[in-house]
C-alpha positions as CSV (number, residue, x, y, z in Angstrom):
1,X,109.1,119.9,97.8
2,X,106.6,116.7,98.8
3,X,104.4,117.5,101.9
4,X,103.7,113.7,103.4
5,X,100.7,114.0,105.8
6,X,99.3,111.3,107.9
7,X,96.3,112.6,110.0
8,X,93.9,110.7,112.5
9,X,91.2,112.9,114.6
10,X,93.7,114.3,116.9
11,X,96.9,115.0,115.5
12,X,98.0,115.4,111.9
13,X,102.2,115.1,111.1
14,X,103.6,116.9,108.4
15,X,107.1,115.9,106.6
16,X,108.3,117.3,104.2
17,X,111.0,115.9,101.3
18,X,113.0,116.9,98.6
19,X,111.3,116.2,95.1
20,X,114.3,114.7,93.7
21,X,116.5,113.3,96.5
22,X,113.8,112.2,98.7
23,X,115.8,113.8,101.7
24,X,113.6,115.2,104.6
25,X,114.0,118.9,104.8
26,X,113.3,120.1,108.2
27,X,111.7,118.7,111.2
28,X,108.7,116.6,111.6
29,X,105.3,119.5,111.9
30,X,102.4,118.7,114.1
31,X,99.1,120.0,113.9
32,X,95.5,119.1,115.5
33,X,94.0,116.5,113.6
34,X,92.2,116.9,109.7
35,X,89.7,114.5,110.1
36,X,87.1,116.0,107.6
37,X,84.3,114.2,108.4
38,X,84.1,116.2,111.8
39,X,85.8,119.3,111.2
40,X,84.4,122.1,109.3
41,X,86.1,123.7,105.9
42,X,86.8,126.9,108.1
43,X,88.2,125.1,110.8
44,X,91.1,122.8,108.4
45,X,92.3,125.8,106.9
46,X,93.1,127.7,110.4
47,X,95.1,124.8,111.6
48,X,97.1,124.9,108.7
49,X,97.6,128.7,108.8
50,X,98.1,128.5,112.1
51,X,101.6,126.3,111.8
52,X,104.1,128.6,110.1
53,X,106.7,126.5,109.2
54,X,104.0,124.6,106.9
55,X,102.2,128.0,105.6
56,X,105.7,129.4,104.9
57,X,106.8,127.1,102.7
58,X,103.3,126.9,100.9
59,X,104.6,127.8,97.4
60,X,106.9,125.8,97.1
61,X,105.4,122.2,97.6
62,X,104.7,120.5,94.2
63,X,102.7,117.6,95.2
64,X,101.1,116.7,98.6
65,X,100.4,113.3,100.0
66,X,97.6,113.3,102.7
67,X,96.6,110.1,104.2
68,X,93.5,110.7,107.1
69,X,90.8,109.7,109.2
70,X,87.5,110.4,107.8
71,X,88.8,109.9,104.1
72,X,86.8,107.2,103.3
73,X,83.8,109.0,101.5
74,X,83.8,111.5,98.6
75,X,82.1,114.4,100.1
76,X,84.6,114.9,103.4
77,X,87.7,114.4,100.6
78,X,86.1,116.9,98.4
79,X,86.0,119.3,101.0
80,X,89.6,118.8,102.3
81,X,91.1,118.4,99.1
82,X,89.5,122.0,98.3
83,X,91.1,123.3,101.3
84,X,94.7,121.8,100.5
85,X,94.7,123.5,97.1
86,X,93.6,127.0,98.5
87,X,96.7,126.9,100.4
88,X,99.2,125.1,98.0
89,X,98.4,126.6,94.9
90,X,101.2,125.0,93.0
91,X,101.0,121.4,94.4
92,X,99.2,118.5,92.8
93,X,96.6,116.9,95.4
94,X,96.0,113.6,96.3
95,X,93.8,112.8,99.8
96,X,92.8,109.1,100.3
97,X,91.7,107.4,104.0
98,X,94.4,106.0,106.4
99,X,94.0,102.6,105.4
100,X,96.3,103.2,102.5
101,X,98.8,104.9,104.9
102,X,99.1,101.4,106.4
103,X,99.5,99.9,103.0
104,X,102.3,102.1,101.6
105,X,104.1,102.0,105.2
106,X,104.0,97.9,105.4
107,X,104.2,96.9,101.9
108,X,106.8,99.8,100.4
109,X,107.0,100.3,97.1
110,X,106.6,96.2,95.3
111,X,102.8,96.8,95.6
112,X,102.7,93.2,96.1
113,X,99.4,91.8,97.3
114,X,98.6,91.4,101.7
115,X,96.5,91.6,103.7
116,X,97.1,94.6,105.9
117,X,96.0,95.1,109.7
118,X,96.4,98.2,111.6
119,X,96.4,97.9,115.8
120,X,96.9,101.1,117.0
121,X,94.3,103.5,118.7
122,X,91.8,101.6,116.4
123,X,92.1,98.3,114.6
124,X,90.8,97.5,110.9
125,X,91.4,95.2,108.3
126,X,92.0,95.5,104.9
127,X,93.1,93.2,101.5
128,X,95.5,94.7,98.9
129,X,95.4,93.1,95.6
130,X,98.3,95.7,94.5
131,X,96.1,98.1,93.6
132,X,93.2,98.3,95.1
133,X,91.6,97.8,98.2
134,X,89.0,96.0,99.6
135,X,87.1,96.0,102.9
136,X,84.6,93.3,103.9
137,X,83.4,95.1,106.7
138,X,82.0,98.3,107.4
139,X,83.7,99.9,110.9
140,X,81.0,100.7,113.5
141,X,83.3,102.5,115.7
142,X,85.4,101.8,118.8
143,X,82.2,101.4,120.9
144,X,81.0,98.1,118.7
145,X,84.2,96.8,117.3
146,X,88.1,98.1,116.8
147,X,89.0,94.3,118.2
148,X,92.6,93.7,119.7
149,X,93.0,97.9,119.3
150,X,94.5,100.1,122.1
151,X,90.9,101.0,123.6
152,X,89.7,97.5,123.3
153,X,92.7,96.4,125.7
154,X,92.4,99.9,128.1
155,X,88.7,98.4,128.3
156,X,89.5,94.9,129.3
157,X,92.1,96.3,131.9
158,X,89.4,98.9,133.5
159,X,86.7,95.8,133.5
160,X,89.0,93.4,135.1
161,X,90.5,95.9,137.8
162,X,86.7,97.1,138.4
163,X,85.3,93.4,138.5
164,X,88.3,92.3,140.6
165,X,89.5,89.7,137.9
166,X,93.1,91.5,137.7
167,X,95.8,90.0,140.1
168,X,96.2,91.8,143.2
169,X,99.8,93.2,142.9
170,X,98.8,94.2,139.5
171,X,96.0,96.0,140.7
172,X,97.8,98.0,143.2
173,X,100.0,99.5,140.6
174,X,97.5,99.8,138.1
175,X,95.7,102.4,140.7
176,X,98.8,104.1,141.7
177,X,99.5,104.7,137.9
178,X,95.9,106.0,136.8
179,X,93.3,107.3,138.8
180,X,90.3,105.0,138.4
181,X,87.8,106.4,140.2
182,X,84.3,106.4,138.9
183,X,84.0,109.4,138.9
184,X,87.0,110.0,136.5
185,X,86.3,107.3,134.6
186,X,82.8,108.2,133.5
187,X,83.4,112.0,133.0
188,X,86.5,110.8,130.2
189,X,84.0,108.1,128.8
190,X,80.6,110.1,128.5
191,X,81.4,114.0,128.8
192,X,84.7,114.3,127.0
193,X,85.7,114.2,123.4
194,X,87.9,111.0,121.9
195,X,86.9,108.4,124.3
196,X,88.6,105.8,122.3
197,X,92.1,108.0,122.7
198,X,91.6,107.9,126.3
199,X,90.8,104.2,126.9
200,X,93.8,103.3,124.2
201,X,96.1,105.2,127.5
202,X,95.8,102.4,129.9
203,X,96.7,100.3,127.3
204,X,100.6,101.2,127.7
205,X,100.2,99.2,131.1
206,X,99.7,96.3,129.3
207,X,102.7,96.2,127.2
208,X,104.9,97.4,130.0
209,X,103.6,94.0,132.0
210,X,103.0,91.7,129.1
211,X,105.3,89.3,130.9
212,X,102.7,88.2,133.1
213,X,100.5,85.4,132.6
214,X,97.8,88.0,133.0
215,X,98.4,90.3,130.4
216,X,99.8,87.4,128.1
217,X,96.1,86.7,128.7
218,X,94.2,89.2,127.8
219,X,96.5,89.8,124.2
220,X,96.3,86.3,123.0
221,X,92.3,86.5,123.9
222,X,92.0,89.8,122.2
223,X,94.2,88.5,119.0
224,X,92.2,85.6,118.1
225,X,89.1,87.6,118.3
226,X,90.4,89.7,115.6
227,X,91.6,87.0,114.0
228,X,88.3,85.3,114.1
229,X,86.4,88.5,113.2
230,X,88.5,90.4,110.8
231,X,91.7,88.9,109.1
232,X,89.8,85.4,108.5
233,X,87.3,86.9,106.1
234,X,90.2,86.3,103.5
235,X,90.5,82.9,104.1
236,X,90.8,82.4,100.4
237,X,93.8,85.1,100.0
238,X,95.7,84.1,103.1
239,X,96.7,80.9,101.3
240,X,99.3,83.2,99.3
241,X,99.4,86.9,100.7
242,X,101.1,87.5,103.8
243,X,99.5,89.9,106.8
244,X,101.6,93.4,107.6
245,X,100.9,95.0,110.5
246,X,100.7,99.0,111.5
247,X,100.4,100.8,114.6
248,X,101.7,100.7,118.4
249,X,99.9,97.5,119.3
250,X,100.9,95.9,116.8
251,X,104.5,96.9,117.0
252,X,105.1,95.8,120.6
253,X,103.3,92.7,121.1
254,X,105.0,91.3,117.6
255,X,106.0,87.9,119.6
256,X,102.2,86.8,121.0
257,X,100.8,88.3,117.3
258,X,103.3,85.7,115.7
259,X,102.3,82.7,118.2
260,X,98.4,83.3,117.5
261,X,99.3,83.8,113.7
262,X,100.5,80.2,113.8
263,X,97.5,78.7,115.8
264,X,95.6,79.8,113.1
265,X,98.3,78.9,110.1
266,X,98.1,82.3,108.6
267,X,101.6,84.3,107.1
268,X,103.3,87.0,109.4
269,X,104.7,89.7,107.5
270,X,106.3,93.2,108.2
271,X,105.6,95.5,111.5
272,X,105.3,99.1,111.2
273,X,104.7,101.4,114.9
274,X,104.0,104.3,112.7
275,X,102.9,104.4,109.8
276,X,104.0,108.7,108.9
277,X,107.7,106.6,108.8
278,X,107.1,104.0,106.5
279,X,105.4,106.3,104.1
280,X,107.9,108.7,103.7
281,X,110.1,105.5,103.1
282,X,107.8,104.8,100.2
283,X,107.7,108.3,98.6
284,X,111.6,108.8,99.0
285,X,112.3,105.9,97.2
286,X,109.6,106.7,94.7
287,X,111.3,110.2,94.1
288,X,114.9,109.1,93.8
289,X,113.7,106.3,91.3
290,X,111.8,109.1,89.5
């Protein structure tokens, strides 16, 4: 049995496949998130216990697959890694960042070189040479940058409907949806954990009315500052390397993604809304050709 884990800060999904057939064995496990870089050692291994279907089946996993937030640096990987082979005695480990999640999900099992964005909650950039990867910029957080992401467009929406820049009509539904008061507002920004998660909610407006010349707005804006920011620091690669896209943003504004893609004469290549999909794709087919 193969344990396939992709895991940001709030959730973590569990599938688990057959070794040899690459066929999913039961259903898809949730559990909080396994961010190690803000959870404690104690604290990872009780929300493993805790689901039963995964500590059931402990013994019998031969090789886990965990792809998280927080992975990024050696000490938080040490530390979760030592967790995952308390539990799962018998598997082989591997635990790298989310990035690669994206990577595996969007460019499958060919290895061949991209450059690979991920729009979901967050947005980053990365270049695959096949092998490795490489980021030119270090992430300061949702706060600073995490361009054309799911909080970065909840922002724009709350600024705009609070600075009066949002259509009227618009603005009538947007208040009937969420409650906007200031009061609200500032208690889920400054006093509550994950502010990013709740900004990246009022970002489902947007794709429901990215017909309107508003919205259509606000995406193409937000796209070429990524663009400008992020994917153009490999000028140089995007001569001969497509760009693969992961995540929810991503996946449902594919059309104005293409259009900006062309202003800027860059490659569009495959869409992936979650990432936990594509990868068991890529170890399935990695098993059966095993």
């Amino acid at each position: 049995m193969i344990f396939i884990i992709d895991s940001g800060s709030t959730k973590c999904d569990w599938i688990a496949i057959d070794s040899k057939t690459g066929d999913q064995l039961f259903d898809k496990q949730r559990t909080k998130g396994l961010n190690p870089a803000i959870i404690s050692e104690t604290e990872a291994f009780e929300i493993i216990k805790d689901n039963t279907v995964i500590y059931e089946n402990k013994k019998k996993v031969s090789h886990v697959y965990f792809y998280g937030a927080g992975c990024g640096t050696k000490k938080p990987v040490k530390m979760l890694k030592g967790v995952l082979e308390s539990i799962f005695v018998n598997a082989e480990i591997e635990v790298k960042e989310d990035t690669y999640a994206a990577i595996y999900a969007t460019v499958g099992i060919t290895h061949s070189p991209a450059v690979v964005c991920i729009l979901g909650t967050g947005s980053n950039c990365s270049y695959y040479d096949g092998e490795k990867v490489e980021q030119r910029v270090i992430s300061l957080g949702y706060s600073i940058m995490d361009d054309a992401s799911g909080n970065y467009f909840g922002r724009q929406l709350i600024r705009d409907y609070y600075f009066d820049k949002m259509p009227h009509d618009m603005k009538l539904v947007f208040q009937t949806r969420y409650d906007v008061s200031d009061d609200v507002l500032k208690n889920n920004l400054y006093k509550k954990p994950n502010p990013n998660a709740y900004l990246a909610t009022f970002a489902e407006f947007m794709i429901l009315n990215k017909e309107s010349e508003y919205v259509q707005g606000i995406l193409k804006k937000g796209f070429r500052v990524f663009v400008e920011n992020m994917i153009l620091q490999y000028k140089e690669e995007l001569k001969t390397v497509p760009v693969h896209f992961a995540g929810s943003i991503a996946f449902f504004t594919q059309d104005e993604i293409k259009k900006v893609a062309q202003e800027f004469g860059f490659t569009v290549g495959n869409f992936e809304r979650r990432p936990i999909e594509g990868l068991v794709k890529y170890h399935a087919e990695i098993a059966r050709n095993s």
